[in-house]
KOLLUMTOR-391523 format. One record per atom (N, C-alpha, C): atom name; x, y, z. Coordinates in steps of 0.1 Angstrom, whole numbers, padded with zeros to 4 digits. Each point is the difference from the previous one (the first is absolute). Layout:
N
+------+-------+-------+-------+
: zaro :     x :     y :     z :
+------+-------+-------+-------+
:   CA :     X :     Y :     Z :
...
+------+-------+-------+-------+
END
This chain:
48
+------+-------+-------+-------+
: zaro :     x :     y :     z :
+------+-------+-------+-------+
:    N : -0028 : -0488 :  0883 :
:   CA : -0004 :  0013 : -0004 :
:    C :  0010 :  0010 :  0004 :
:    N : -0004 :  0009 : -0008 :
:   CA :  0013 :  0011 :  0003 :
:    C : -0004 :  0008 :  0014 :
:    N :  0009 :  0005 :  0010 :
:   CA : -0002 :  0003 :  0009 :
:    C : -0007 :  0012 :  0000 :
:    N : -0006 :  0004 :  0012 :
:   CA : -0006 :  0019 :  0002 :
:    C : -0014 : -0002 : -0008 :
:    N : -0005 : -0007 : -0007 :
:   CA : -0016 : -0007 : -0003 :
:    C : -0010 : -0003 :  0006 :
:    N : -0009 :  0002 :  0002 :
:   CA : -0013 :  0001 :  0008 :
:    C : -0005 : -0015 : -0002 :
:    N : -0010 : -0005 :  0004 :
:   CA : -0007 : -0014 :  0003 :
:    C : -0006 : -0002 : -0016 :
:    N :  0001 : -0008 : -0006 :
:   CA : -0009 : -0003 : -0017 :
:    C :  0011 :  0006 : -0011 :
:    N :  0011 :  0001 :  0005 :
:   CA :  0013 :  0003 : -0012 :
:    C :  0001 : -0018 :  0000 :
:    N :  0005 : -0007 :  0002 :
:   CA :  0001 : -0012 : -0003 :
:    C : -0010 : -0004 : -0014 :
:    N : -0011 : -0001 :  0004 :
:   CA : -0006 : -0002 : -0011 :
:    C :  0001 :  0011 : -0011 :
:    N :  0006 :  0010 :  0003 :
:   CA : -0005 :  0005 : -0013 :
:    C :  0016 :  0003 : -0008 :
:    N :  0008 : -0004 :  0007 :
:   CA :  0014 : -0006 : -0002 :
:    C : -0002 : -0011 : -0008 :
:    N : -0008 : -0009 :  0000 :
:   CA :  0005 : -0011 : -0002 :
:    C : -0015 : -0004 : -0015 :
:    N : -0006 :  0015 :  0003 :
:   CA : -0008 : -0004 : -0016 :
:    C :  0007 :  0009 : -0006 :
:    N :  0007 :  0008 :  0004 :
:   CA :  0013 :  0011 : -0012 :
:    C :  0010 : -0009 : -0006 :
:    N :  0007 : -0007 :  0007 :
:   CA :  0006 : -0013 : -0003 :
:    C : -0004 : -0010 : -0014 :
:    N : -0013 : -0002 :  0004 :
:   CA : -0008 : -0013 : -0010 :
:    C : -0001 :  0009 : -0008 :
:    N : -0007 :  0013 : -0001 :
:   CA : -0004 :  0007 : -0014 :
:    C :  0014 :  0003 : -0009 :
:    N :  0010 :  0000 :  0011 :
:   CA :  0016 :  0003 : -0010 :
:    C : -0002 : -0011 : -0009 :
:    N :  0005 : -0007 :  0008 :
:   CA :  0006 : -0014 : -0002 :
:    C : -0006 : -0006 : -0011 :
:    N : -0018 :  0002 : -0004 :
:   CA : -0008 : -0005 : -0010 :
:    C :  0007 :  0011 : -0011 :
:    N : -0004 :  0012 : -0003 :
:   CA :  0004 :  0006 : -0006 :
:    C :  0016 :  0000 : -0003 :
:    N :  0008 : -0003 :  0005 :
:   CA :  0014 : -0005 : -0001 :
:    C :  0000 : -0010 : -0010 :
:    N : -0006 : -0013 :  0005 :
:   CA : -0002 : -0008 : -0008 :
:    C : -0007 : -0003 : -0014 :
:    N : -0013 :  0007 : -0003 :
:   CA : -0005 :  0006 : -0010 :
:    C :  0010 :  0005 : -0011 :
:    N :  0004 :  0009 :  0001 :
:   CA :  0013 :  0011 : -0006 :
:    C :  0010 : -0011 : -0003 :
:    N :  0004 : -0012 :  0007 :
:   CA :  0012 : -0006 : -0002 :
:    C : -0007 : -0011 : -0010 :
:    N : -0011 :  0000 : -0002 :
:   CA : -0003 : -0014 : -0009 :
:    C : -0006 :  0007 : -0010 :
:    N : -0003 :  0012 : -0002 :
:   CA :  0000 :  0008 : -0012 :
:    C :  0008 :  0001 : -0007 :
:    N :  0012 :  0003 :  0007 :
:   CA :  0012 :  0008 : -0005 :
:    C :  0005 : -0017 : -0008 :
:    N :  0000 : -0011 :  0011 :
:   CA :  0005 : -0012 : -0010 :
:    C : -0008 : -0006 : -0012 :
:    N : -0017 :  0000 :  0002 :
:   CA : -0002 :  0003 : -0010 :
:    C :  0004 :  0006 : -0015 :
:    N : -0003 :  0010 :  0007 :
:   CA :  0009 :  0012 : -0011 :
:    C :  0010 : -0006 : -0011 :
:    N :  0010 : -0002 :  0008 :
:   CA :  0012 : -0007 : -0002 :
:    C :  0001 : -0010 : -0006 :
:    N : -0006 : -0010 :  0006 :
:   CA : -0004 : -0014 : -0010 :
:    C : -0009 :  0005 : -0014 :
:    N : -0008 :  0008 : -0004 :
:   CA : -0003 :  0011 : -0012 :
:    C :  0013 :  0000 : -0009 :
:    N :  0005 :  0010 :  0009 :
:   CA :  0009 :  0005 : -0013 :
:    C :  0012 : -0011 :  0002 :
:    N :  0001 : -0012 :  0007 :
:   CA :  0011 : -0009 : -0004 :
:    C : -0005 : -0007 : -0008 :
:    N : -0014 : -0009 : -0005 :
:   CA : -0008 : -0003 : -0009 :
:    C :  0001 :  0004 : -0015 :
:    N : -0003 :  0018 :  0000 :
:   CA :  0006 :  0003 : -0011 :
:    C :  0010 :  0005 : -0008 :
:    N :  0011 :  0001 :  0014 :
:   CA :  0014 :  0000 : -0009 :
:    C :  0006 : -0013 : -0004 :
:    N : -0008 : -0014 :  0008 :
:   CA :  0002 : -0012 : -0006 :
:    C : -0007 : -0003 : -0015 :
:    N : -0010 :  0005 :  0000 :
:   CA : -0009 :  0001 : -0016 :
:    C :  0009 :  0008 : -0010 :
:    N :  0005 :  0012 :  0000 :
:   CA :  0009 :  0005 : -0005 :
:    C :  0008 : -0005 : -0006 :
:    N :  0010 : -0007 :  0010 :
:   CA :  0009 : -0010 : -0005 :
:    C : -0004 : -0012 : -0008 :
:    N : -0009 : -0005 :  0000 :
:   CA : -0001 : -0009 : -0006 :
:    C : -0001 :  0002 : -0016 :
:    N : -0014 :  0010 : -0004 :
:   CA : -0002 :  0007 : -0010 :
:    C :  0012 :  0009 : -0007 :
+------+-------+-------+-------+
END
């Protein structure tokens, strides 16, 4: 934990952490989502 913190930063460090980290992740498999979308249909484009 970061220093000059009182007793119960730990935990609440470390649920700021998990809630990034989910939301981090979320956003990153959207975004490739996404991506796999519109690589799908500039592959259909080309074909047609």
């Amino acid at each position: 934990a970061a220093q000059g913190y009182g007793a119960g930063s730990d935990s609440y460090e470390t649920s700021c952490v998990d809630n990034c980290s989910a939301k981090f992740f979320s956003s990153t498999a959207r975004v490739g989502q996404r991506f796999a979308e519109i690589q799908a249909m500039k592959q259909q484009q080309q074909q047609s």
